[in-house]
C-alpha positions in Angstrom: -33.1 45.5 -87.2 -34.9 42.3 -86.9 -34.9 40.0 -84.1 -33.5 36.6 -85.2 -33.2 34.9 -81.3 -35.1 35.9 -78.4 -34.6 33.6 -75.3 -36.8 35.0 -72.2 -36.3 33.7 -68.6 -34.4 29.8 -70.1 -34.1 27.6 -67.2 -32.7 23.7 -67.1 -31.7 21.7 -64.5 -30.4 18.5 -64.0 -31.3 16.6 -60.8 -31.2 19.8 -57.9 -28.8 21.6 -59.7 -29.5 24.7 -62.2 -27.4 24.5 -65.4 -29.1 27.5 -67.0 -31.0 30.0 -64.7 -33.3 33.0 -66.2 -30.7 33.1 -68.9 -31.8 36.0 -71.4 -30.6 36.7 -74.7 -31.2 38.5 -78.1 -29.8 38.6 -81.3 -30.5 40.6 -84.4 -30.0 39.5 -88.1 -26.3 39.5 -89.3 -25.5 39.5 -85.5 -22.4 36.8 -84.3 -21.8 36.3 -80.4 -19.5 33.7 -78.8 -19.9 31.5 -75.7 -17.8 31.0 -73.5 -17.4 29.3 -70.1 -15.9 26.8 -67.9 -16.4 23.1 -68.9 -19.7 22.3 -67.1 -21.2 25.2 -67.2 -24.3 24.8 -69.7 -22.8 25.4 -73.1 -23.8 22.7 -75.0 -27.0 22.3 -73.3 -27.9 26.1 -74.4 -27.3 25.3 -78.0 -29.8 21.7 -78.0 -32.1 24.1 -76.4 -32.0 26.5 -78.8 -31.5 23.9 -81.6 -34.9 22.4 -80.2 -32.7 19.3 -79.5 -33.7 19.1 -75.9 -36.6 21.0 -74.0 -36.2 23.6 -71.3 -37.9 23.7 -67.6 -38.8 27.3 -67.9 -38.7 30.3 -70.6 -39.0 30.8 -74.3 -37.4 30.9 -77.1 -38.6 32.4 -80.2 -36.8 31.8 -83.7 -37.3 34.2 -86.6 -40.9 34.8 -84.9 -41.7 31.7 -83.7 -41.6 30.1 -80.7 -40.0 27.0 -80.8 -40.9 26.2 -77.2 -44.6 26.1 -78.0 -44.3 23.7 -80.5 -44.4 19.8 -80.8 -41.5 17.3 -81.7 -42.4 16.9 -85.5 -42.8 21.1 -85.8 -39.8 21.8 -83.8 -37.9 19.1 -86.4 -39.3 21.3 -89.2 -38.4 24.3 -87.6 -35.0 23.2 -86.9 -34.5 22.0 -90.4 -35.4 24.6 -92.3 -33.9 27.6 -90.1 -31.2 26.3 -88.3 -27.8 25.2 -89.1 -25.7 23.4 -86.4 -21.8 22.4 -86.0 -20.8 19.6 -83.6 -18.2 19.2 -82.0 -18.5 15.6 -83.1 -18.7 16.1 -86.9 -22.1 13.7 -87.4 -20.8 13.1 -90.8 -22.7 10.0 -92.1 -20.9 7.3 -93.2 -23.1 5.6 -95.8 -22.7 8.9 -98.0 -20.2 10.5 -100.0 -18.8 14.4 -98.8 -20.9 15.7 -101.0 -24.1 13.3 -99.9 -23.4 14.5 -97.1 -23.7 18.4 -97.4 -26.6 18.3 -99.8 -28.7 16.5 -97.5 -30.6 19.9 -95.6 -31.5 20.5 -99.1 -32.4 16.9 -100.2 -34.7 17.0 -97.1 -36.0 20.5 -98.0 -37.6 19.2 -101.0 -35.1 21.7 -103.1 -34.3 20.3 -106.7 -30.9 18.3 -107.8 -29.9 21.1 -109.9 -29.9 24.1 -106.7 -28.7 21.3 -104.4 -25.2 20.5 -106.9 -24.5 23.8 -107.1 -24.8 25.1 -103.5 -22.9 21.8 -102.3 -20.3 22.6 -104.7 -20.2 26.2 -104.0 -19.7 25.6 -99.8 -17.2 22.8 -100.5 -15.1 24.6 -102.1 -15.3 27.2 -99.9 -14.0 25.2 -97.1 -11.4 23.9 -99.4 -12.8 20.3 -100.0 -14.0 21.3 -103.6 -12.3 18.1 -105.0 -13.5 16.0 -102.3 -17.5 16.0 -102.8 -17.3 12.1 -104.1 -15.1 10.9 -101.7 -16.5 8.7 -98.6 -15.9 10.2 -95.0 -13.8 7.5 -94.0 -10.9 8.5 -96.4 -10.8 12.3 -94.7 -9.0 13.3 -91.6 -11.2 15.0 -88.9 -10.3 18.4 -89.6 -11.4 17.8 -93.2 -14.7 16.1 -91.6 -15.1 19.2 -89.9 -15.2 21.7 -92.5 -17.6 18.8 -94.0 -20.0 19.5 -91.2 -19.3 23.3 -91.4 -19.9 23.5 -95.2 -23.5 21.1 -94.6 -24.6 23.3 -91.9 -24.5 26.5 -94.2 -25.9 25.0 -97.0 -29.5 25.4 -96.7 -29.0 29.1 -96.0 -30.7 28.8 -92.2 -31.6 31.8 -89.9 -29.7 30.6 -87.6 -26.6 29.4 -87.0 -25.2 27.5 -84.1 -21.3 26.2 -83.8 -20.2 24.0 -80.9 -16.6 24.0 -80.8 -16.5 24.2 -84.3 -12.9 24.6 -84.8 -11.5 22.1 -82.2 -10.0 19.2 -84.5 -8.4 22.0 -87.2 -5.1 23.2 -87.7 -4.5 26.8 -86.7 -4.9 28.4 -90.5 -7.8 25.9 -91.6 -9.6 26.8 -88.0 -8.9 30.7 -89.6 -10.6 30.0 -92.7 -13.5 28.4 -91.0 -13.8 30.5 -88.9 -14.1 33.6 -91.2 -16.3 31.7 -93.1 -18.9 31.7 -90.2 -18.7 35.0 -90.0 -18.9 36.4 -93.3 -22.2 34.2 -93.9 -23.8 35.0 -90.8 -23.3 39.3 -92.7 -24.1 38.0 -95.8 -27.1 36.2 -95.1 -28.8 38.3 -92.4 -28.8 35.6 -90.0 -27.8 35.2 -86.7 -24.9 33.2 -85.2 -24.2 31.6 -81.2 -20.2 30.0 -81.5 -19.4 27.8 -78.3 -15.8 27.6 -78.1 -13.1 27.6 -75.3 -10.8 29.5 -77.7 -10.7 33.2 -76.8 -8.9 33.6 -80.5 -11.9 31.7 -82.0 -14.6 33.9 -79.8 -12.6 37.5 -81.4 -13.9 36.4 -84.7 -17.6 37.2 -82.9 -19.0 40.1 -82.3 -19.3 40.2 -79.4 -18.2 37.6 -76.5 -20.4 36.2 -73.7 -19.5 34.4 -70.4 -22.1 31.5 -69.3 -21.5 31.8 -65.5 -23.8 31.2 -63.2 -26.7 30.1 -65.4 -26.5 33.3 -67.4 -24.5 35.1 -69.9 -22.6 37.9 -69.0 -20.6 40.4 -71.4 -17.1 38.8 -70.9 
């Protein structure tokens, strides 16, 4: 099966300390692992690494065959939009736009036409249950309805990757459900290939398998 992720020897540190430490890790397509791990101990950080967010001291990682550690700034923001899809645990919902402004922009930014774009934006929205919500502004949803905003806008542009941090932390127990059954089935359905951060071990079952960042490293939990 094909390798979506390959991270080799991924070090970081901050000041003397090492929050990541020859951390290895590979995931095929249509493959789902959670995180998880004290508070502290790198989780976030491994996701703007992988995300191309941040750079690492040491290692590679490699993304759907390339290695996003070789590249520059403006290739590693191509890279990242066209292949990678990314939940915060802060929403990053824009203000200035409307719900569905806001999940058609990967697309608006991947040069795709206004035709594709209404159609995918409607199909995720609805998904997450926010199908009569696309003209609304942010500012008139609750956070757990921002959050499925920011789920529905990370999954619209199809990516090869898939990265959620915390993504169900601001949700009531049966909307964090549905969210996070979404993730899952689109990580199968699309062949790509999914990292969850969460501190919820019912949110990390959903995975396929769960990891413990200890240490530096992941370890089968």
């Amino acid at each position: 099966m094909r390798t979506m992720l390959s991270i080799q020897g991924l070090a970081r540190h901050f000041g003397p300390r090492p929050i990541l430490d020859s951390l290895d890790l590979e995931l095929a397509a249509g493959e789902y692992v959670a995180v998880v791990g004290e508070s502290g101990a790198g989780k976030s950080t491994l996701l703007n690494l992988v995300a191309g967010l941040d750079a690492p001291d040491a290692g590679r990682i490699v993304i759907g065959g390339e290695e996003l550690t070789q590249l520059n700034e403006d290739a590693r923001t191509r890279l990242r939009r066209a292949r990678v899809g990314f939940v915060f645990q802060a929403f990053h919902v824009l203000p200035h736009l409307t719900v569905a402004q806001n999940v058609e922009l990967p697309l608006v930014l991947l040069g795709v036409d206004a035709g594709e774009r209404r159609a995918r934006t409607g199909e995720l929205l609805a998904a997450v249950g926010l199908g009569d919500r696309g003209e609304s502004p942010p500012r008139e949803l609750s956070g757990g309805e921002l959050q499925r905003v920011a789920v529905a806008r990370a999954l619209v542009h199809r990516p090869a990757l898939l990265l959620a941090d915390e993504p169900t932390g601001n949700l009531d127990p049966d909307t964090a459900d549905t969210v996070l059954s979404l993730l899952a089935r689109t990580i199968k359905a699309q062949g790509a290939a999914g990292i969850l951060v969460t501190h919820s071990m019912h949110a990390a079952a959903t995975a396929d398998r769960v990891l413990r960042l200890d240490h530096g490293r992941l370890r089968a939990n």
